[in-house]
C-alpha positions in Angstrom: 0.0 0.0 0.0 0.9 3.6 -0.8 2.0 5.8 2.1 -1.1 8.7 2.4 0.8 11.6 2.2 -1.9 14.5 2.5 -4.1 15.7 5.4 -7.1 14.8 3.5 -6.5 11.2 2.8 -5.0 10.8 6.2 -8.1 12.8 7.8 -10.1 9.7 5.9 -7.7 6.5 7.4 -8.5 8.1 10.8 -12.1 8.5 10.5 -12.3 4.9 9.0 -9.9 3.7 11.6 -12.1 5.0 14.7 -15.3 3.9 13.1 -13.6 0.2 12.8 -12.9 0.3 16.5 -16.7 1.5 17.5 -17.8 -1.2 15.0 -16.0 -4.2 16.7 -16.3 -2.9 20.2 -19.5 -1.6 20.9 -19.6 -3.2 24.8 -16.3 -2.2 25.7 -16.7 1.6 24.6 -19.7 1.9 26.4 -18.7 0.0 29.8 -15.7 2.5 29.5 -17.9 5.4 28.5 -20.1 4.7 31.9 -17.3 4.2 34.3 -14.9 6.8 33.1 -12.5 4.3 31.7 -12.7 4.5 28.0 -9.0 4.6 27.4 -8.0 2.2 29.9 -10.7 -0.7 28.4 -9.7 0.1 24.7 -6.3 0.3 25.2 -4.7 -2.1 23.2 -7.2 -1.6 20.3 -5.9 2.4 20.5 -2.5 1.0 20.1 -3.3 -1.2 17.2 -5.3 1.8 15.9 -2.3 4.0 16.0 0.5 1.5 15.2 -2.0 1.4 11.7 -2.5 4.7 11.2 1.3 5.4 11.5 2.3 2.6 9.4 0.6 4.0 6.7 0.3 8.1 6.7 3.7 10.2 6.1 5.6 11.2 9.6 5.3 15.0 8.7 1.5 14.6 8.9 1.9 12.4 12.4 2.4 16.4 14.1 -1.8 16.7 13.0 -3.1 14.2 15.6 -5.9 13.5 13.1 -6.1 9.9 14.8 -6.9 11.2 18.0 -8.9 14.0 17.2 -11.0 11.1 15.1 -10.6 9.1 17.9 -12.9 11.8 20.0 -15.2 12.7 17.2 -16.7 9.2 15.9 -15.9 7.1 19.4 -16.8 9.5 22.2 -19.0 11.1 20.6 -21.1 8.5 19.2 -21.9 7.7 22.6 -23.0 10.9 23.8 -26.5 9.3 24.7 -24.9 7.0 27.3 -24.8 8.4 30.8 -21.3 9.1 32.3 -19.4 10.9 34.7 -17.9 13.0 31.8 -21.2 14.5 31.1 
């Protein structure tokens, strides 16, 4: 596979990437969600995420934290409705 090398295409992967992980984890993001442990419960699937997302996007476009920016907008707030400590 190519190396993405622009913000839009690597804006894309990270979108794609986070919506994978809500896909295939729906329990575990919202147990985490409801006791304020998102990050801890998900952590290795983060890891994979970013060890993926690094992989294949260009190092100079690493500095734009899309992935965790995506991260926050299609996992956390996908599950706005549930209740949590966070909000």
């Amino acid at each position: 596979m190519a190396i993405i090398d622009t913000e839009k295409d690597a804006r894309r992967l990270a979108r794609a990437i986070a919506s994978d992980l809500v896909f295939y984890n729906e329990e575990k993001i919202a147990e985490g969600i409801e006791k304020d442990t998102l990050f801890t419960v998900l952590a290795e699937e983060i890891h994979d995420a970013r060890e993926h997302y690094r992989g294949r996007v260009a190092p100079e476009l690493h500095v734009l934290n899309l992935l965790d920016r995506a991260l926050v907008d299609v996992v956390v707030r996908s599950k706005a409705h549930l209740p949590s400590k966070l909000w």
